[in-house]
MARZATI-310100 format. One line per field, with one value per residue (C-alpha): residue in three letters; residue number from 1; x, y, z. Coordinates in Angstrom, 2 decimals. Example, Ala and Ser with C-alpha at 12.3 -4.5 7.8 and 13.67 -1.06 7.14 Angstrom:
# MARZATI-310100
r (ALA SER)
k (1 2)
east (12.30 13.67)
north (-4.50 -1.06)
up (7.80 7.14)
# end
This chain:
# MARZATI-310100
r (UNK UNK UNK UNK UNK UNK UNK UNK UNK UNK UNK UNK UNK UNK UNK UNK UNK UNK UNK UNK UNK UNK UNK UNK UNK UNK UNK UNK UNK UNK UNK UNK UNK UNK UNK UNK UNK UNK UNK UNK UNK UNK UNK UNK UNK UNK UNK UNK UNK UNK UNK UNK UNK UNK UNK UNK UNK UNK UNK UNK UNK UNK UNK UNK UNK UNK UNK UNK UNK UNK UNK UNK UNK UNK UNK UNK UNK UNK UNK UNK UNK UNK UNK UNK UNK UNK UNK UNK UNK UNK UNK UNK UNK UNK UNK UNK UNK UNK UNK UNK UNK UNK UNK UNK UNK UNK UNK UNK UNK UNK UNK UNK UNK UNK UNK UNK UNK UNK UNK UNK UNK UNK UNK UNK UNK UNK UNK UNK UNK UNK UNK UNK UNK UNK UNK UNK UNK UNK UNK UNK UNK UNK UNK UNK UNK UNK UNK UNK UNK UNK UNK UNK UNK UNK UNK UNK UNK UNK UNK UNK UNK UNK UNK UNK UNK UNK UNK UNK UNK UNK UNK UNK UNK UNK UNK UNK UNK UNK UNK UNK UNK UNK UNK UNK UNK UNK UNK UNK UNK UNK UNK UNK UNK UNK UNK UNK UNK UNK UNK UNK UNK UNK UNK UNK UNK UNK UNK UNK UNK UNK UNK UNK UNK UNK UNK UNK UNK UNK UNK UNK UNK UNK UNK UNK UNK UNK UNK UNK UNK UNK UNK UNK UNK UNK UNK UNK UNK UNK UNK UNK UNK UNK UNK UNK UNK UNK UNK UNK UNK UNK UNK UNK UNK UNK UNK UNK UNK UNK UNK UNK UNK UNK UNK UNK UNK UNK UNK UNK UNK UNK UNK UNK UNK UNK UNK UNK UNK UNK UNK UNK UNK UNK UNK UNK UNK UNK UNK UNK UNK UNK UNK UNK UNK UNK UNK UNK UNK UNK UNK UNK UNK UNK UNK UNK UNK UNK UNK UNK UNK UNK UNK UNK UNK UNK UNK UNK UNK UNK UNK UNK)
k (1 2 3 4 5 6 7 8 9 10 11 12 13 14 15 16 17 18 19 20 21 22 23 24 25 26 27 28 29 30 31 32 33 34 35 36 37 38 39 40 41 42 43 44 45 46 47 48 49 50 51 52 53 54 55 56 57 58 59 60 61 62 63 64 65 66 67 68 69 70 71 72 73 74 75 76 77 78 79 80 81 82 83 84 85 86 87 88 89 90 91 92 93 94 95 96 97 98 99 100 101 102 103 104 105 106 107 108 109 110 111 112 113 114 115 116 117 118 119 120 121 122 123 124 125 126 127 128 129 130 131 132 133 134 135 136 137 138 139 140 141 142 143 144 145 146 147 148 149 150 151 152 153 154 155 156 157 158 159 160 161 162 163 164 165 166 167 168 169 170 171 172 173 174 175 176 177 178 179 180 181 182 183 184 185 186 187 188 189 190 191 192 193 194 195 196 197 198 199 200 201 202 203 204 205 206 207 208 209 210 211 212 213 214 215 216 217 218 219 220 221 222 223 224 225 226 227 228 229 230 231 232 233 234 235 236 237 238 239 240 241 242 243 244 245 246 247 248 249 250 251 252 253 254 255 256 257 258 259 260 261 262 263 264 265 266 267 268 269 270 271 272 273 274 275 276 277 278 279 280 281 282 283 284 285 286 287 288 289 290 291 292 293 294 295 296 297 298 299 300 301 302 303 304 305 306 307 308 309 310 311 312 313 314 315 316 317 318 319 320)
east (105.87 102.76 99.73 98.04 101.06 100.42 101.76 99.05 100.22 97.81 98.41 101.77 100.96 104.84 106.49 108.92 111.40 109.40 108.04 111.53 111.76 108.17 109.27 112.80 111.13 108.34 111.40 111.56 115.18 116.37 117.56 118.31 116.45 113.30 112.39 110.54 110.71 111.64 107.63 105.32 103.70 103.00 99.70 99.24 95.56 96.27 97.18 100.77 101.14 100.00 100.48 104.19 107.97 109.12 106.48 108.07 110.52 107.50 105.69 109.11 109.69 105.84 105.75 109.25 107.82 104.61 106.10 108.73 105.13 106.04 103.10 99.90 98.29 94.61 93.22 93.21 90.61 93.96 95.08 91.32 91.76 95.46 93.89 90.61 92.58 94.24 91.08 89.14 86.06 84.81 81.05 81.05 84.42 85.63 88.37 86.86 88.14 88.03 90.60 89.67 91.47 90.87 91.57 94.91 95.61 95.19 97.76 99.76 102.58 102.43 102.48 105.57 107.41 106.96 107.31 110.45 109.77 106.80 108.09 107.93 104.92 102.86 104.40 103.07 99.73 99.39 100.35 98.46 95.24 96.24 95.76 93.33 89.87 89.60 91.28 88.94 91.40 90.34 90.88 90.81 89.65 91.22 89.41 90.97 87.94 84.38 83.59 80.51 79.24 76.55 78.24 81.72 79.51 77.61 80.71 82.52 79.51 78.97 82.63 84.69 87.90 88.83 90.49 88.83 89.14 90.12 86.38 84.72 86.21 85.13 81.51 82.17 81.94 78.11 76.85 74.25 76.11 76.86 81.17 80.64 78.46 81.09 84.22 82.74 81.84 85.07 87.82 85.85 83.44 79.80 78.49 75.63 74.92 74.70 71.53 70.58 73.38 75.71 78.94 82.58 85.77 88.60 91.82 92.87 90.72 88.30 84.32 82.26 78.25 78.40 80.64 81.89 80.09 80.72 80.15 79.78 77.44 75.53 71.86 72.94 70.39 72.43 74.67 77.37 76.55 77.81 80.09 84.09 86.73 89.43 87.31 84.20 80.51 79.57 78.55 74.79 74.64 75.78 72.79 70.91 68.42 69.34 66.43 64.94 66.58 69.90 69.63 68.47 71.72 73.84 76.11 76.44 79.87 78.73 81.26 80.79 82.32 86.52 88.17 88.66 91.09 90.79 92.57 91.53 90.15 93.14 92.93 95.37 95.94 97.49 96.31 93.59 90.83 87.77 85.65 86.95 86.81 87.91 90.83 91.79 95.63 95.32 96.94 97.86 101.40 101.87 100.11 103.33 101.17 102.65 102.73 100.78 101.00 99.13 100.56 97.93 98.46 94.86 93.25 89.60 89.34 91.63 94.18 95.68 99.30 99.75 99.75 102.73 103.83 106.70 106.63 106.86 110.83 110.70 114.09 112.92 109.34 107.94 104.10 103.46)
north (104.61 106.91 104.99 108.10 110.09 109.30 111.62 111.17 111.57 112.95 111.26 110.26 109.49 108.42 111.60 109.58 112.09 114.57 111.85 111.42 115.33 115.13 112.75 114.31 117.11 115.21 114.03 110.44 108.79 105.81 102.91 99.93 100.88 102.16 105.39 105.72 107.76 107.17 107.58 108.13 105.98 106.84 106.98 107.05 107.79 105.74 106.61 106.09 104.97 106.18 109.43 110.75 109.96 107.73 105.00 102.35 103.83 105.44 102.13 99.96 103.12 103.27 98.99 99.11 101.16 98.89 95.50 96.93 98.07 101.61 103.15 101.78 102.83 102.10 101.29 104.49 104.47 104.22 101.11 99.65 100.62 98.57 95.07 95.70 96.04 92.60 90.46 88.72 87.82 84.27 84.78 87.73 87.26 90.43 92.08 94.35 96.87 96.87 96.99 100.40 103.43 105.56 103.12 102.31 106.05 105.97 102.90 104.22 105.05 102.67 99.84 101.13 102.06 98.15 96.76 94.92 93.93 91.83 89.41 92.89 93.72 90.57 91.06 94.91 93.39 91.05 93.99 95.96 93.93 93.40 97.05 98.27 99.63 102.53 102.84 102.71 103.93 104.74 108.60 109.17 107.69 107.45 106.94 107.28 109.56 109.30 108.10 106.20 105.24 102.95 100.87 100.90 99.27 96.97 95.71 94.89 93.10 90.72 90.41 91.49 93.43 96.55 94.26 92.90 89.56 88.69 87.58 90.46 92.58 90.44 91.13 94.29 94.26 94.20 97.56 96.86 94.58 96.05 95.49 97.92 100.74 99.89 100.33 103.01 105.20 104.72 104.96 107.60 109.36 110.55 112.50 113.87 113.29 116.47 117.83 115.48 116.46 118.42 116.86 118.41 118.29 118.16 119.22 115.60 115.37 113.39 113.78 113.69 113.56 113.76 115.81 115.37 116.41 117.14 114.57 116.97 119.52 120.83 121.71 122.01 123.62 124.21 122.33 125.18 123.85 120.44 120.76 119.68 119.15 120.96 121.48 123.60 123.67 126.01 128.96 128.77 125.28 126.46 127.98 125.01 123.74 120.14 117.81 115.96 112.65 114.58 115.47 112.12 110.34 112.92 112.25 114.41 113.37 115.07 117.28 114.84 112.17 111.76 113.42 112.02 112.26 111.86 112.33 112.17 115.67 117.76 120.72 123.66 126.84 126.64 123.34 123.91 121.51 121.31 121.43 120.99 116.96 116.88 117.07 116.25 116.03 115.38 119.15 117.68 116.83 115.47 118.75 120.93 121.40 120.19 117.38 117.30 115.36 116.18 115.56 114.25 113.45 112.86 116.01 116.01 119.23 119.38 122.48 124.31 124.93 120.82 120.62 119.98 120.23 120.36 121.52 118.99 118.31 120.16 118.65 115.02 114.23 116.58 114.92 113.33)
up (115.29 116.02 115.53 114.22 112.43 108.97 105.76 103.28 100.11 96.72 93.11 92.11 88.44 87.34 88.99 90.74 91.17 92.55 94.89 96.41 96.58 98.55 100.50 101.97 102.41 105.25 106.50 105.11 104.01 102.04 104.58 102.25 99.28 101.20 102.52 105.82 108.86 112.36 113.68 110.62 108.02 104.71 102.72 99.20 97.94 94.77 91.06 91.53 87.64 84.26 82.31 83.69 82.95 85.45 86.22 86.93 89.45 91.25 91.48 92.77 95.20 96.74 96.45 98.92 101.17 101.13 101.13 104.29 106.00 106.23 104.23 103.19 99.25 98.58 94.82 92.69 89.15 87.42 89.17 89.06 85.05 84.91 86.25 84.49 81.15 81.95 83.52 80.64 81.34 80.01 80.05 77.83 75.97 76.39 78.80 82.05 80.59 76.60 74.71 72.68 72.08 75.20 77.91 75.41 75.47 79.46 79.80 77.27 79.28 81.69 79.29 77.20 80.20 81.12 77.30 78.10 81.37 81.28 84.06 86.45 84.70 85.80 89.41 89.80 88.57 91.50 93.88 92.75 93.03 96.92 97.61 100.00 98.40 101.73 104.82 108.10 110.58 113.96 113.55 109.74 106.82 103.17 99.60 95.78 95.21 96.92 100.75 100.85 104.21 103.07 100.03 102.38 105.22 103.26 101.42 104.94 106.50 103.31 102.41 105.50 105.10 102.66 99.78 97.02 95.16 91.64 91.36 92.82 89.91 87.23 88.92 88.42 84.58 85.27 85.29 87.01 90.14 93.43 92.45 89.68 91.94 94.72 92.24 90.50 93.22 95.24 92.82 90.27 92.69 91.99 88.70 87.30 83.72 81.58 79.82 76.57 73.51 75.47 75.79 77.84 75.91 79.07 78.74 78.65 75.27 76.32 75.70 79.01 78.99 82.92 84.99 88.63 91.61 95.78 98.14 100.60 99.80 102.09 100.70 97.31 94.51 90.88 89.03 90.65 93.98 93.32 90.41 91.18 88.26 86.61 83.51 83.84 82.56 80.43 81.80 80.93 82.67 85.83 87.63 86.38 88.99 90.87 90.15 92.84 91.49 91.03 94.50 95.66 93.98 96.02 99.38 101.91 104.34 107.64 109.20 112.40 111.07 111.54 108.44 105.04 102.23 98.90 95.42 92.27 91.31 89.73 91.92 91.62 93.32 96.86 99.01 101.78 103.22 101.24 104.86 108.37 107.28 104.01 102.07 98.62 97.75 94.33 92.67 89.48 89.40 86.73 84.97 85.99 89.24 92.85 94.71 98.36 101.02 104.61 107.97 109.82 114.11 115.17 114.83 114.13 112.74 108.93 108.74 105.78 107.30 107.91 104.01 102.65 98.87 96.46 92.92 90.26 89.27 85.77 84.38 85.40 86.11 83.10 82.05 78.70)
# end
């Protein structure tokens, strides 16, 4: 296998059956109940469960390819979400995650699809907390959502490795602990918090004060410079100046580091790199949008005809 042929592969999110389509399509094929390919290795940027049809197949279909060592899948905000909903934490008597009616509505689907298989349930669990935070790989580098040099650096010198303990996410319950900033920033990204009393209704529903931002701007200066999600600001707030504290909190990944990829943002429109370094395969599959993965051999500059996508499978995988 080519050490640096790796299919990188956006959010899954329960589209199993469009993941299979995906994954024919790079050339991959079912050998005893796991697909993999004569000289590349698979790499999924996380959020394989949640929101779509067919969960639990997706999950047993990335976990074979895992467990056989024919892809790799780092921690997505949706899998950080899953263990936080089932880690209680003594000291403050309360689950990482609380038990209230948006992070139900966000495991919704996963939990019913594994209601009456709790025994696989608990199993998953334990996987999943043995994924990979980032990939560090000598030519490339993969992140759910946000590549930060300094907290990824810090993290490996004072606890070695890319995989987090049981006890480092109960830490991260503390808002104001390095787990949480670490957790935070690399499975949700960066955001700035919107003006006092404005709030964003997303098409998921939910009510945001903050809204996502770039971490690769180069000298941004308004809120449009820096702004990156599928739901936008309101006009007026878009030419709004950066403060010099908004700008401080920003990152800026320099086009001469090796190229990243990311998930997470629910792009649509036709696939392309972001900058010659970046690349988010995230184009909202489970939204009736596609599924992208990128064919990456080594190159240090990202290019928009080594995309690869399928549509999602409209009489199978169709999103809740």
């Amino acid at each position: 296998m080519n050490d640096l042929a790796y299919d990188i592969i956006g959010d899954v999110h329960g589209c199993a059956f469009t993941l299979v389509k995906l994954l024919e399509k790079l050339g991959y094929r079912d050998f005893n109940g796991v697909y993999q390919h004569p000289s590349r290795k698979a790499i999924f940027v996380g959020d394989i469960l949640d929101r779509g049809p067919h969960i639990r197949e997706a999950i047993a279909l990335v976990k074979a390819m895992v467990d056989a060592g024919v892809a790799e899948c780092v921690m997505g905000n949706h899998e950080y979400n899953a263990l936080g909903y089932h880690i209680w934490l003594p000291d403050q008597q309360r689950y990482l995650r609380d038990h209230n009616a948006r992070n139900h509505r966000l495991l919704n689907a996963t939990l019913e699809q594994y209601k009456k298989y709790p025994h696989e349930w608990e199993q998953v669990l334990k996987w999943l907390q043995e994924r990979p935070l980032f990939l560090n790989l000598p030519a490339c580098r993969v992140v759910h959502a946000c590549w930060d040099s300094d907290l990824i650096y810090t993290y490996e010198c004072n606890y070695g490795g890319n995989h987090v303990s049981r006890e480092f996410l109960m830490e991260s319950g503390e808002e104001t602990s390095f787990a949480y900033l670490l957790m935070d920033r690399l499975t949700r990204g960066t955001d700035i918090a919107l003006p006092p009393g404005i709030e964003v209704v997303g098409r998921d529903g939910f009510s945001r004060k903050q809204f996502r931002t770039k971490f690769w701007s180069t000298d941004p200066q308004t809120y449009a410079d820096v702004v990156f999600q599928p739901d936008p600001l309101p006009t007026y707030l878009m030419n709004t100046p950066l403060s010099k504290s908004e700008r401080k909190c920003l990152l800026h990944y320099s086009e001469r580091e090796v190229p990243v990829f990311v998930g997470h943002y629910w792009l649509t429109g036709v696939p392309a790199p972001l900058t010659p370094n970046v690349a988010c395969l995230d184009y909202s599959a489970v939204k009736y949008g596609r599924l992208v993965a990128y064919r990456f051999d080594g190159e240090a500059v990202l290019s928009a005809d080594k995309f690869v996508s399928v549509a999602v499978d409209m009489k199978s995988d169709v999103g809740h």
